[in-house]
mmCIF file of the C-alpha atoms, coordinates in Angstrom:
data_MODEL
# 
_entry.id   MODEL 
# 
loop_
_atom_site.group_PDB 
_atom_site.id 
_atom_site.type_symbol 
_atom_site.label_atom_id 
_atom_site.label_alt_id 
_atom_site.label_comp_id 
_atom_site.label_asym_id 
_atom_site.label_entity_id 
_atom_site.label_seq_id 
_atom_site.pdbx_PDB_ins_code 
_atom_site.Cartn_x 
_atom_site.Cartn_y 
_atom_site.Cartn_z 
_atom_site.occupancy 
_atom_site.B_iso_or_equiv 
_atom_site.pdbx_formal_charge 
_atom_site.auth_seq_id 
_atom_site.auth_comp_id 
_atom_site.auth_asym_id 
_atom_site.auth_atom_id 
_atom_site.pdbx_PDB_model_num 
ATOM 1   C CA . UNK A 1 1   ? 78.009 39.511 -10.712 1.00 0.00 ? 1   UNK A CA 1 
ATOM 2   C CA . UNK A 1 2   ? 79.866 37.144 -13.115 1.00 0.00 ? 2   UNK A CA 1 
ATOM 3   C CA . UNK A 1 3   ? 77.512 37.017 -15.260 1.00 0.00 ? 3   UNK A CA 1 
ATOM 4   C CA . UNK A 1 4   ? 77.606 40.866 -15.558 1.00 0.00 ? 4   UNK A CA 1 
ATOM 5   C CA . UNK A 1 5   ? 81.631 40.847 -16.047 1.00 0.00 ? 5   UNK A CA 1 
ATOM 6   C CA . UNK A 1 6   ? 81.012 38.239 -18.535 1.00 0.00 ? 6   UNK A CA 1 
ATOM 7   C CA . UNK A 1 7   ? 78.880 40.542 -20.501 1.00 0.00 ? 7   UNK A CA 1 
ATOM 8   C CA . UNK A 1 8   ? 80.578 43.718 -20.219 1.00 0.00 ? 8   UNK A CA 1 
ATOM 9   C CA . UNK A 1 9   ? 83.721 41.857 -21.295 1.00 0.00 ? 9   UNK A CA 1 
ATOM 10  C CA . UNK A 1 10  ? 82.105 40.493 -24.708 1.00 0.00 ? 10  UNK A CA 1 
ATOM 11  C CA . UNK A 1 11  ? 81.117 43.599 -25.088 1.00 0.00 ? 11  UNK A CA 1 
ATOM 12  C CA . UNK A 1 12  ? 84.743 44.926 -25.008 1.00 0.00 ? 12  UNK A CA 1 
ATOM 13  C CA . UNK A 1 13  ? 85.835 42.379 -26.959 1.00 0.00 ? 13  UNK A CA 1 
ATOM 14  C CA . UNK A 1 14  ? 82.723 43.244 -29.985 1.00 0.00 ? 14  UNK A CA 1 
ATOM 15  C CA . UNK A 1 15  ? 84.110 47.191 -29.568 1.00 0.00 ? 15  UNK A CA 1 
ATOM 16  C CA . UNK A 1 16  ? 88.113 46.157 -30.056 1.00 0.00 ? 16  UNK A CA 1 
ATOM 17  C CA . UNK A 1 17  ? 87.241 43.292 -33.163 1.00 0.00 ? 17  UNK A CA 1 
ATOM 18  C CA . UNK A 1 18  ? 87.161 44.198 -36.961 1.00 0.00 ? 18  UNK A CA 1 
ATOM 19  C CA . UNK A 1 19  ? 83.602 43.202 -36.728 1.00 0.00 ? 19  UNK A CA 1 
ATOM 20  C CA . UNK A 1 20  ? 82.324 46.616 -35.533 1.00 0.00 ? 20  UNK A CA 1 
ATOM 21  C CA . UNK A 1 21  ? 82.051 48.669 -38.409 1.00 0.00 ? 21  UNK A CA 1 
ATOM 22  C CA . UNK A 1 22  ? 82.272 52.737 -37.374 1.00 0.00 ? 22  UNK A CA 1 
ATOM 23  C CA . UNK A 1 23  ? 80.850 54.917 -40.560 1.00 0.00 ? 23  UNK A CA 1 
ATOM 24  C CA . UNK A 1 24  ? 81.738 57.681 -42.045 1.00 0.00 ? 24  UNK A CA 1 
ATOM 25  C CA . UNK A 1 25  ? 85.213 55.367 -41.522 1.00 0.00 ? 25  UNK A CA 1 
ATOM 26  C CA . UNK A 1 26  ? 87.366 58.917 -41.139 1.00 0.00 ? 26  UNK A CA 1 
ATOM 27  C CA . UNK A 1 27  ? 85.063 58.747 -37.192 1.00 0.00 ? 27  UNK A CA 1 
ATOM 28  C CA . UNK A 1 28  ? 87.407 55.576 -36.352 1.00 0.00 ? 28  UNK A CA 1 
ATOM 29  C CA . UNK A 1 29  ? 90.356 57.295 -37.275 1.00 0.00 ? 29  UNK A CA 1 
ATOM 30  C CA . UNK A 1 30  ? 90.089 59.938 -34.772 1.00 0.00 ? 30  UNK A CA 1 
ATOM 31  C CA . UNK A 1 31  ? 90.256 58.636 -30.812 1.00 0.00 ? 31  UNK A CA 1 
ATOM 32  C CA . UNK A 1 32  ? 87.884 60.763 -29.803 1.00 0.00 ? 32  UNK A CA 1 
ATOM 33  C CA . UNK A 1 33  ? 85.527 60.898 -31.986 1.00 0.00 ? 33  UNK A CA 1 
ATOM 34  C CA . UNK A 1 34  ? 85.685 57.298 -31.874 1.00 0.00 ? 34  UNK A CA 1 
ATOM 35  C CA . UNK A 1 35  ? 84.885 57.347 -28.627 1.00 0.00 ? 35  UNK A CA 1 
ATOM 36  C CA . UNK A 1 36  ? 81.965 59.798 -28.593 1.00 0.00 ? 36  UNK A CA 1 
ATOM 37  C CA . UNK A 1 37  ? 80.203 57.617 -31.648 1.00 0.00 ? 37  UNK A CA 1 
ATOM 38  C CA . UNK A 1 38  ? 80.670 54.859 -29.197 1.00 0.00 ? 38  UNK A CA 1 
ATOM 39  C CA . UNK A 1 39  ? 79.347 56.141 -26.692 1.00 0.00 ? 39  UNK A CA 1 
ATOM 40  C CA . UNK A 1 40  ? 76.073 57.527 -28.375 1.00 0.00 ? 40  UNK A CA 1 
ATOM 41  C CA . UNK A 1 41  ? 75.643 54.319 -29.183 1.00 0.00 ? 41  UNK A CA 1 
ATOM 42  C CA . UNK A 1 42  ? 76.166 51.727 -26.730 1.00 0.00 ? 42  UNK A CA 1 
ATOM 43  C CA . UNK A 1 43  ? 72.574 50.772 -26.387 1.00 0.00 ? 43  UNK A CA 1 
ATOM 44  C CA . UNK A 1 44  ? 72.823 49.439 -29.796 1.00 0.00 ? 44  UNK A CA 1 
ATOM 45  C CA . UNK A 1 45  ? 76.197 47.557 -29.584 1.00 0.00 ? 45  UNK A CA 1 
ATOM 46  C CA . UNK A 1 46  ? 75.136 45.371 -26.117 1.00 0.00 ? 46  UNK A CA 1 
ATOM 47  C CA . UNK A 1 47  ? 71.597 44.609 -27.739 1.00 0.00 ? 47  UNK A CA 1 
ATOM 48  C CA . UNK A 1 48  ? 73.862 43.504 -31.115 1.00 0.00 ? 48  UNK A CA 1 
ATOM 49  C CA . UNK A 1 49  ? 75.912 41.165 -28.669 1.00 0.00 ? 49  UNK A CA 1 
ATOM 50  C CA . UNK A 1 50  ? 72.985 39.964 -26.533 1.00 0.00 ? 50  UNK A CA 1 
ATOM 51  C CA . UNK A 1 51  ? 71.145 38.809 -29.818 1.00 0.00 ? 51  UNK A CA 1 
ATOM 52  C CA . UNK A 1 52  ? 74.106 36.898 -30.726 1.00 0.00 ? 52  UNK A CA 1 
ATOM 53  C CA . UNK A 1 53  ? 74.627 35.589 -27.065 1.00 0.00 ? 53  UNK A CA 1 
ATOM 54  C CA . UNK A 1 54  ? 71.191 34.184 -27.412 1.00 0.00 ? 54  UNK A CA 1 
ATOM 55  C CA . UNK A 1 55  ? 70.781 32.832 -30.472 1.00 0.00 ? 55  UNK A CA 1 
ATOM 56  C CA . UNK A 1 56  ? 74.174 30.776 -29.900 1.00 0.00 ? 56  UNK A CA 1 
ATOM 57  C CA . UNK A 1 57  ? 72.885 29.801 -26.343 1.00 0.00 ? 57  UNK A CA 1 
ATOM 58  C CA . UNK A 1 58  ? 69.083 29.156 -26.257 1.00 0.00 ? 58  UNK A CA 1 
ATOM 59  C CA . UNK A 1 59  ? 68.657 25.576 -25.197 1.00 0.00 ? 59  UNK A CA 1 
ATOM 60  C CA . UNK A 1 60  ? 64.942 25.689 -25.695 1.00 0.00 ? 60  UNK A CA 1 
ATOM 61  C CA . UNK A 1 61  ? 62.275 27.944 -27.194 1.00 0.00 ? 61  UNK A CA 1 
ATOM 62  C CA . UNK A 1 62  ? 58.726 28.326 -25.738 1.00 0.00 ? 62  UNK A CA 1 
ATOM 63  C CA . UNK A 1 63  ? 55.804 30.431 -27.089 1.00 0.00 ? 63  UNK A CA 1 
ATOM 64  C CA . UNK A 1 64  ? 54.530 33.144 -25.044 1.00 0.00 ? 64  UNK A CA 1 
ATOM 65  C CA . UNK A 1 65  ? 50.655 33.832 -25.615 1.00 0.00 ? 65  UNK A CA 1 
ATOM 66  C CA . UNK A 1 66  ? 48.803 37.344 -25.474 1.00 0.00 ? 66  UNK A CA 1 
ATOM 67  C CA . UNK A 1 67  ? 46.801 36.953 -22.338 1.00 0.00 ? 67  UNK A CA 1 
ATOM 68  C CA . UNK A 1 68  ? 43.802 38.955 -24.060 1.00 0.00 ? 68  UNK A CA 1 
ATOM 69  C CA . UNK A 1 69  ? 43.646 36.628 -26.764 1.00 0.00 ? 69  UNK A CA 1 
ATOM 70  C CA . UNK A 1 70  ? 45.816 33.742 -27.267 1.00 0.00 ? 70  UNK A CA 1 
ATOM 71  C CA . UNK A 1 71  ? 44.432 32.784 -30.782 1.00 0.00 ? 71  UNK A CA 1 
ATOM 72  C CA . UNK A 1 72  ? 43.153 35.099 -33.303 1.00 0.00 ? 72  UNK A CA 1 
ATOM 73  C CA . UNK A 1 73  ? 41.215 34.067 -37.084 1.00 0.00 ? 73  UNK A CA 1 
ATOM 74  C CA . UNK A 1 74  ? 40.941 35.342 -40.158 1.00 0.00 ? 74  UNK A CA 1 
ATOM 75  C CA . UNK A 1 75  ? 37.248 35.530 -38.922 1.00 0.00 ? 75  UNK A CA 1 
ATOM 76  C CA . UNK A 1 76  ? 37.448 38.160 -36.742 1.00 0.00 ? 76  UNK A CA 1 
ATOM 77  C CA . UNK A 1 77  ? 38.434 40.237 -39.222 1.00 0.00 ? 77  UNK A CA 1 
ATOM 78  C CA . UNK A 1 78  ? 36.395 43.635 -40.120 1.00 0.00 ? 78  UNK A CA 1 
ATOM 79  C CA . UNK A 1 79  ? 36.056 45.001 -43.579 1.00 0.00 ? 79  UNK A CA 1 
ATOM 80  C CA . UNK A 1 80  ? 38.708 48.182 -44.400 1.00 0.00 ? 80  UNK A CA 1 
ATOM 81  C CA . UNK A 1 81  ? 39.216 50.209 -47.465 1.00 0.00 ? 81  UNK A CA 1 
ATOM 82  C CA . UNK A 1 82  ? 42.027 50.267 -49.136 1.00 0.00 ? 82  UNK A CA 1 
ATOM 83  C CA . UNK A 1 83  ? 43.232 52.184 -52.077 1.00 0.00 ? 83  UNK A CA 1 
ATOM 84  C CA . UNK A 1 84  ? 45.874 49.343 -53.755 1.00 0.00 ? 84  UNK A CA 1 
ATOM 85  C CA . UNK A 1 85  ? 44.539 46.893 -56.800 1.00 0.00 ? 85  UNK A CA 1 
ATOM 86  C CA . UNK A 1 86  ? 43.123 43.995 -55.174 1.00 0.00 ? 86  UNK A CA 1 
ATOM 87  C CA . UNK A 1 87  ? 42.108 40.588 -56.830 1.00 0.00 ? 87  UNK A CA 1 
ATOM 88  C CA . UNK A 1 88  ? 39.186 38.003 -55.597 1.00 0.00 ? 88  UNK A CA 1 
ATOM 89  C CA . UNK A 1 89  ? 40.203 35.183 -53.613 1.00 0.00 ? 89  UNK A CA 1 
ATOM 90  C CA . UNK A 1 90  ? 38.399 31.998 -53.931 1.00 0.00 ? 90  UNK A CA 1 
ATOM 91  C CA . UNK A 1 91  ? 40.097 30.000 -50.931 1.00 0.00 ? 91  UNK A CA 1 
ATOM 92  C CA . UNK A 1 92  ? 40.222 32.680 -48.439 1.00 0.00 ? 92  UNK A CA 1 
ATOM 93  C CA . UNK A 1 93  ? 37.860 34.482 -45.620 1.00 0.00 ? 93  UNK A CA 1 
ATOM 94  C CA . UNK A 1 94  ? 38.882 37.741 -46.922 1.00 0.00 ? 94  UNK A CA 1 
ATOM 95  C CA . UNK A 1 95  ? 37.177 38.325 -50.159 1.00 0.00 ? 95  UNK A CA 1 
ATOM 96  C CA . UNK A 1 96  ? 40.108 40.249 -52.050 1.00 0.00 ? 96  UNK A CA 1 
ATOM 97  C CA . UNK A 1 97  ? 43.626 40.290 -52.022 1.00 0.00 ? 97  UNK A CA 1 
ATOM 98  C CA . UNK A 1 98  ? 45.733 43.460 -51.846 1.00 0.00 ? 98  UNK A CA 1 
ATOM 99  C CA . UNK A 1 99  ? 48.680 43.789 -54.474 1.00 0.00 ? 99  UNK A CA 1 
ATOM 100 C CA . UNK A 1 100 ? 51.588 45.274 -53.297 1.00 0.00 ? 100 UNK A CA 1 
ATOM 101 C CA . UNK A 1 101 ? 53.512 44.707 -56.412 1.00 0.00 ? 101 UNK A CA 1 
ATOM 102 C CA . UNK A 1 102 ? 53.653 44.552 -59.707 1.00 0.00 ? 102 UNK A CA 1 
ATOM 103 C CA . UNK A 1 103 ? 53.983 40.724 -60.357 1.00 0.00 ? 103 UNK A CA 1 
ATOM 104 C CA . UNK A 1 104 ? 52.241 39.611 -56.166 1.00 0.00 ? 104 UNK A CA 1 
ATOM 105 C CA . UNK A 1 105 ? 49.213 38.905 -57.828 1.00 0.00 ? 105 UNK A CA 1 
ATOM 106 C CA . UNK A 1 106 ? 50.646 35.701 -59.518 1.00 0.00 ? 106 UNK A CA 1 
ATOM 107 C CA . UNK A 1 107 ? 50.465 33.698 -55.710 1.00 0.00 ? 107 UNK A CA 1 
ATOM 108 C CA . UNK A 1 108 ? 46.457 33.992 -55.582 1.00 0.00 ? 108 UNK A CA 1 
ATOM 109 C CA . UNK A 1 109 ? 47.086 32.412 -58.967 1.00 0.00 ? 109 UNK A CA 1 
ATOM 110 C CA . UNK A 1 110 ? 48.502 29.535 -58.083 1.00 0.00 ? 110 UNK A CA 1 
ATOM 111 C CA . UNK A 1 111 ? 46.885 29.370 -54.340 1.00 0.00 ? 111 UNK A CA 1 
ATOM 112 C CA . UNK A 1 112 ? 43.461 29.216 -55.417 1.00 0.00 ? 112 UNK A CA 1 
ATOM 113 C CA . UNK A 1 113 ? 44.540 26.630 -58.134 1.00 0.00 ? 113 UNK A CA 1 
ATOM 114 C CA . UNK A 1 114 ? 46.502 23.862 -55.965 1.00 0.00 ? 114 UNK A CA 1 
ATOM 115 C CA . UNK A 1 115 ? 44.609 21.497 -54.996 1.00 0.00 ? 115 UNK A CA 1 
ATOM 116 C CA . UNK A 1 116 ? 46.982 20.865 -51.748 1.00 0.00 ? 116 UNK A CA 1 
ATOM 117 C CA . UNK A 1 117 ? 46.054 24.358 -50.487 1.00 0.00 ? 117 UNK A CA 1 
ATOM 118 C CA . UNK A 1 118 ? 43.147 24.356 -48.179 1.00 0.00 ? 118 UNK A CA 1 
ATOM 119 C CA . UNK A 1 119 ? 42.986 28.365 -47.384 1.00 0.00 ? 119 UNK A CA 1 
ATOM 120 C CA . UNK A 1 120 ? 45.186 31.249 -47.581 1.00 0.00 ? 120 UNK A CA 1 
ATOM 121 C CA . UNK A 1 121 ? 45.303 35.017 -46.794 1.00 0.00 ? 121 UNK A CA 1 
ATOM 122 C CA . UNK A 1 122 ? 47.086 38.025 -47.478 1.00 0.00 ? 122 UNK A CA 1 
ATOM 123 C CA . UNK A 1 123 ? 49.021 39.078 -44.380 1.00 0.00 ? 123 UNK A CA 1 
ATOM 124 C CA . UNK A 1 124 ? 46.871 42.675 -44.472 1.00 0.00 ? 124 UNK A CA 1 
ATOM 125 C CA . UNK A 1 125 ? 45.643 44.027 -41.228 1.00 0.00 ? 125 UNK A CA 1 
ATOM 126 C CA . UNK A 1 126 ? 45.621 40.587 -39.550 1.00 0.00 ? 126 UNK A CA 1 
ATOM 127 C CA . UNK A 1 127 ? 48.758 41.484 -37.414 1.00 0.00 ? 127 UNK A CA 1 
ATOM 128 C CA . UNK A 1 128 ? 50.834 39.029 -37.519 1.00 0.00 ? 128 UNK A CA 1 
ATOM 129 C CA . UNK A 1 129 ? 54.219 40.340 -37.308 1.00 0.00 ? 129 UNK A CA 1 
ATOM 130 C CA . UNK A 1 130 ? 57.372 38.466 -35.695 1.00 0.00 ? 130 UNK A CA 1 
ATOM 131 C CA . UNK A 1 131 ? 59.671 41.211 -34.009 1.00 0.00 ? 131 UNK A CA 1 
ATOM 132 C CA . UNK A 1 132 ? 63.426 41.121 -34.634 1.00 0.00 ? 132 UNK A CA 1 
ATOM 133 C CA . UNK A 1 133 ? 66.534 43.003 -34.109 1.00 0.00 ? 133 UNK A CA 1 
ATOM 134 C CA . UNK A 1 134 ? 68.622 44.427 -36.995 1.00 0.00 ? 134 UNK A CA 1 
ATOM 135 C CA . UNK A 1 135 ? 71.274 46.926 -36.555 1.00 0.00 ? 135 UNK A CA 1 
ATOM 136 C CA . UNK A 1 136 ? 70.706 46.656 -32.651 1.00 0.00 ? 136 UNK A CA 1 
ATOM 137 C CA . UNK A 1 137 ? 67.409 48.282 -33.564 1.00 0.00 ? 137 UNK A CA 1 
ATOM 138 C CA . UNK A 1 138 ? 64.105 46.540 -32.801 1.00 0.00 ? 138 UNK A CA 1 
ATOM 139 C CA . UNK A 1 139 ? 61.830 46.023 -36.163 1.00 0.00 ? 139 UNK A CA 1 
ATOM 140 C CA . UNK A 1 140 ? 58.370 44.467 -37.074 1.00 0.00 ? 140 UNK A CA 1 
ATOM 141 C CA . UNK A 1 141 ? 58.429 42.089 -39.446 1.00 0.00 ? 141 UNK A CA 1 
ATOM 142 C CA . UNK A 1 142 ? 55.051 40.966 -41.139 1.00 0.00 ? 142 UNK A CA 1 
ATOM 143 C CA . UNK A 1 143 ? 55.048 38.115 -44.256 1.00 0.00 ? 143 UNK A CA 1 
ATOM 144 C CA . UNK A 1 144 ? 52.904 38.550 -46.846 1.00 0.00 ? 144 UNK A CA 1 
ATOM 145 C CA . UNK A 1 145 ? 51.015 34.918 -47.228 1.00 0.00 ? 145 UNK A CA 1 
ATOM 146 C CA . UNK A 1 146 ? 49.683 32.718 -44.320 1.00 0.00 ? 146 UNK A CA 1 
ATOM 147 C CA . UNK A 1 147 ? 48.944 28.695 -46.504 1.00 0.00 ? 147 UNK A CA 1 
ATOM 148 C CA . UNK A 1 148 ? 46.870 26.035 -44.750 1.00 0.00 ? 148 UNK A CA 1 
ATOM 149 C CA . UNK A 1 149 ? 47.103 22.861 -46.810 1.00 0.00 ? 149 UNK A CA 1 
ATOM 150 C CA . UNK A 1 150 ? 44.710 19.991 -46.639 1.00 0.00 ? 150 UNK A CA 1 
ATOM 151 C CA . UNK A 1 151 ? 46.881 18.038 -44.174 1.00 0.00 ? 151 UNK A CA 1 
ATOM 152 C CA . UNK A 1 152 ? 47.070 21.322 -41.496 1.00 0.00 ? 152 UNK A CA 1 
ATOM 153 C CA . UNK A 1 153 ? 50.645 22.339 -42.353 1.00 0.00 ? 153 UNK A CA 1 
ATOM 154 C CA . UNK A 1 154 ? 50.982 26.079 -42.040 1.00 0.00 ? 154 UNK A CA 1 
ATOM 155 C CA . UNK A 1 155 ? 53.025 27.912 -44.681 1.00 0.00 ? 155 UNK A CA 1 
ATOM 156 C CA . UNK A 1 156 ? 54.181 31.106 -44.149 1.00 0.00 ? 156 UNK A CA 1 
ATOM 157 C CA . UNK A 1 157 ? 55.440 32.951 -47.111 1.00 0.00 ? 157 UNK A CA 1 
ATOM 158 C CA . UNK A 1 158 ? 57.285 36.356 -48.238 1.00 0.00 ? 158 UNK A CA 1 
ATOM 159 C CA . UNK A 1 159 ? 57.178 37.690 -51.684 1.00 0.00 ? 159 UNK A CA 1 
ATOM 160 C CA . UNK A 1 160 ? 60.434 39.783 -52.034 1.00 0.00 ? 160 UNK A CA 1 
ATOM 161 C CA . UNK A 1 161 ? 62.282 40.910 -55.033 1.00 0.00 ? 161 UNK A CA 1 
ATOM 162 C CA . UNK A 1 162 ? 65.460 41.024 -53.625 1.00 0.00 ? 162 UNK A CA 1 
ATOM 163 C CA . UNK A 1 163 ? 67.504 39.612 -50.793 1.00 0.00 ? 163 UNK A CA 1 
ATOM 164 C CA . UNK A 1 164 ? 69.067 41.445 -48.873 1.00 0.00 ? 164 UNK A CA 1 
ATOM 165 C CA . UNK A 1 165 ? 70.801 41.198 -45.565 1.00 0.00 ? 165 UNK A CA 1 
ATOM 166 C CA . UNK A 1 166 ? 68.019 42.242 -43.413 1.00 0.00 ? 166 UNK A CA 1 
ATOM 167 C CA . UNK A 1 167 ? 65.478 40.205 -45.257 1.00 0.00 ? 167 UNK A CA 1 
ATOM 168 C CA . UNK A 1 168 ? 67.509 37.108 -43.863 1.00 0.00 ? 168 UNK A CA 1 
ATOM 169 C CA . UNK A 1 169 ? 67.723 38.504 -40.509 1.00 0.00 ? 169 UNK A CA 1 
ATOM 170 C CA . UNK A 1 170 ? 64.007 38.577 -41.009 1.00 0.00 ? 170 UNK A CA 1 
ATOM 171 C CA . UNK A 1 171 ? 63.691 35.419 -41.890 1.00 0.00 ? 171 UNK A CA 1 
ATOM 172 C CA . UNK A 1 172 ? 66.259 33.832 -39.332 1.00 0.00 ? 172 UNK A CA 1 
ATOM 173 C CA . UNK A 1 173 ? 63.803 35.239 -36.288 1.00 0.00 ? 173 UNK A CA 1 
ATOM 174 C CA . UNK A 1 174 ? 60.894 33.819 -38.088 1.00 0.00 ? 174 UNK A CA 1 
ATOM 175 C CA . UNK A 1 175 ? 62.452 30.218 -38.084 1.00 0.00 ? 175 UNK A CA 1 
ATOM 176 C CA . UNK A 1 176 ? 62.761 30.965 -33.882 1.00 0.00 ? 176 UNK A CA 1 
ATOM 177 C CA . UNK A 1 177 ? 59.308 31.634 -34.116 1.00 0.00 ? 177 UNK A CA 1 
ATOM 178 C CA . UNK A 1 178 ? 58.523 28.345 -35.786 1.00 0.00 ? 178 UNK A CA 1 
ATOM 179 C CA . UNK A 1 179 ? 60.588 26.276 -33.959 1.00 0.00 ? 179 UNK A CA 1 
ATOM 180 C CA . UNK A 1 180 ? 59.371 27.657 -30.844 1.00 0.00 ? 180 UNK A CA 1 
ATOM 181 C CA . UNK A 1 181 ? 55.736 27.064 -32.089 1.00 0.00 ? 181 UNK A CA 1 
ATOM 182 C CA . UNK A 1 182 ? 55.998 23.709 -33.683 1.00 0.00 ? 182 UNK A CA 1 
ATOM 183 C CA . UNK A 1 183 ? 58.045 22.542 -30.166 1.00 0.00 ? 183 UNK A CA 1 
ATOM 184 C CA . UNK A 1 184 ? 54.687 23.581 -28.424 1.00 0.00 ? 184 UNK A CA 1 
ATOM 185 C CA . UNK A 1 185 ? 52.607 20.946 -30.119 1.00 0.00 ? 185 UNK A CA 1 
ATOM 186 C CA . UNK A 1 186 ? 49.426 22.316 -29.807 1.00 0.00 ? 186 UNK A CA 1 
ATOM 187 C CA . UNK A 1 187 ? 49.103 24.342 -33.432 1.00 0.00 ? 187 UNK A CA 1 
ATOM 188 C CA . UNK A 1 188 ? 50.108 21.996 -35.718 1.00 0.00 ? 188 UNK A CA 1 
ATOM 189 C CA . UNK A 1 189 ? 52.841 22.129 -38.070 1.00 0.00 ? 189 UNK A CA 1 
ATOM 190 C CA . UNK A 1 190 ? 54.875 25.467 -39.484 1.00 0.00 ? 190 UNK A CA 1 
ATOM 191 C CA . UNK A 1 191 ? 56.996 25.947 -42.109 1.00 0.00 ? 191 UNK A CA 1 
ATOM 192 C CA . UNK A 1 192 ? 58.507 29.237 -43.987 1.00 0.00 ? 192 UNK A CA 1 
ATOM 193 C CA . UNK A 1 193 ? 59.146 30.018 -47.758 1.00 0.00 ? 193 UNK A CA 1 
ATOM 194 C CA . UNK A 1 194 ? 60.585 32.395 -49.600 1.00 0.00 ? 194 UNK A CA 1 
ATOM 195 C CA . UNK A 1 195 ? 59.719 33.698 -53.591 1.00 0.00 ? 195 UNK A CA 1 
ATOM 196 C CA . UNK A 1 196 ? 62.305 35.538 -55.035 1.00 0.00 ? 196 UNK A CA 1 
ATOM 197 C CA . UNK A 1 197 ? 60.170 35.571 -58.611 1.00 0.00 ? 197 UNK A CA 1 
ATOM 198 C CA . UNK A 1 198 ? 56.677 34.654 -59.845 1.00 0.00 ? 198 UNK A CA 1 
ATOM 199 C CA . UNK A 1 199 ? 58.083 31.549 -61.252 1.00 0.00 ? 199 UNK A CA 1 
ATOM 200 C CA . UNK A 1 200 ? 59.054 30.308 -57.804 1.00 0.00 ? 200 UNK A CA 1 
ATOM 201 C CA . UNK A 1 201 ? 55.576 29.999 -56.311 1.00 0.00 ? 201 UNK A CA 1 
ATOM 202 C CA . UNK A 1 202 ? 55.235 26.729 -57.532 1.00 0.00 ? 202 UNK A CA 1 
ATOM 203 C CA . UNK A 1 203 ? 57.869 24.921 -56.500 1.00 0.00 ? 203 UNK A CA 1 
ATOM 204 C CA . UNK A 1 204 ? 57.641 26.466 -53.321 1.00 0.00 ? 204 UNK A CA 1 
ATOM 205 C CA . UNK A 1 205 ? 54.378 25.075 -52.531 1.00 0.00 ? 205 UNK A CA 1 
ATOM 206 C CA . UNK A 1 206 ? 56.231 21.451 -53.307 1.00 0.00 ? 206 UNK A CA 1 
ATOM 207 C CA . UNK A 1 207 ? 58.894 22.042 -51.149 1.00 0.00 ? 207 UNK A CA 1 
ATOM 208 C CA . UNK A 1 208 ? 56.452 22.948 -48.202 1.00 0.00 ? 208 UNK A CA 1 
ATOM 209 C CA . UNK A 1 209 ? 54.603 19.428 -49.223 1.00 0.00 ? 209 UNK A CA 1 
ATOM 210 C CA . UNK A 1 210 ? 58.211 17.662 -49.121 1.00 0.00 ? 210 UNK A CA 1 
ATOM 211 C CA . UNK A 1 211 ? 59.506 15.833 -46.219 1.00 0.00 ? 211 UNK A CA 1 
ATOM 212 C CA . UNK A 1 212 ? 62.142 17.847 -45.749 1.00 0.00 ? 212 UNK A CA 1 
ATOM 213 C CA . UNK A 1 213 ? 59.871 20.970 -45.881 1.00 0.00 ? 213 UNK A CA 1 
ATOM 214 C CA . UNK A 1 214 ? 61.273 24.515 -46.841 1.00 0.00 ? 214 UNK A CA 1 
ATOM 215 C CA . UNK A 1 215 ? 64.995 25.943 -46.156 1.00 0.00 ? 215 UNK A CA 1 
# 
């Protein structure tokens, strides 16, 4: 029961603080109205305050495994169609690569090129997705590169254009992922990068070869 008081008065707390942000703003003006938008949406604002309960609590993060099949592979995958430009891939199972943009193509570039990169795929119909919570709404999100280099070391990178705030809210639930994975000790070594611009890619890929791996 404490625990439920405790929750129900963060909650309170996260409805009466600046930090809850009511729009159109006119809404907040007006008591009731504030109260009905509230209301409507309650389910949102505890899951908002639970995320941030747990991400400023967890003590320790442990993978949990898909009974049906723990460990999938680029091998099981099945040939699809697709109507995007795609580009061969030398160091991948998957014999093309699907662009999504109008400068993506420039990664296969440089991945089949490096000698440090063992194998890579585009993240297309392999399902891997990491789910996170933006806006007190549940989301899947899926990176576009998966890197093995010749030491093991897993590099999961996303192409994006911009940065934005959900992209790092993205991102932030893909580092729990990691961390939960590379505390398991049974898969090797994970690490995440981001390319903002073709001309990234490279350095990048040296970062993820660093010591101090990739922020």
């Amino acid at each position: 029961m404490n625990v439920v008081r405790i929750a129900i008065h963060l909650v309170e707390k996260f409805i009466e603080s600046p930090k809850l942000k009511i729009n159109p703003p006119r809404y907040a003006e007006d008591d009731l109205r504030r109260r009905v938008i509230l209301t409507l949406n309650m389910q949102r604002i505890v899951r908002s305050v639970f995320e941030q309960i747990r991400f400023g609590n967890t003590e320790a993060l442990e993978p949990i495994f898909d009974s049906a099949k723990p460990i999938r592979s680029t091998m099981d995958m099945i040939p699809w169609y697709t109507g995007k430009p795609v580009f061969p891939a030398d160091k991948s199972h998957i014999n093309f690569c699907v662009v999504d943009s109008t400068w993506e193509e420039n990664p296969g570039y440089w991945l089949d090129r490096d000698p440090r990169v063992h194998s890579w795929v585009k993240n297309d119909h392999l399902g891997f997705e990491v789910t996170y919570v933006f806006d007190a709404a549940f989301h899947k999100y899926r990176p576009d590169y998966l890197i093995r280099f010749v030491d093991g070391t897993m590099l999961i990178v996303e192409v994006k254009g911009l940065n934005t705030e959900k992209d790092r809210t993205k991102r932030r639930f893909l580092a729990e992922w990691i961390e939960a994975v590379n505390a398991h000790g049974g898969f090797g070594v994970r690490k995440a990068g981001l390319v903002l611009s073709p001309s990234d890619f490279p350095t990048v890929l040296d970062k993820a070869n660093a010591a101090e791996g990739v922020a």
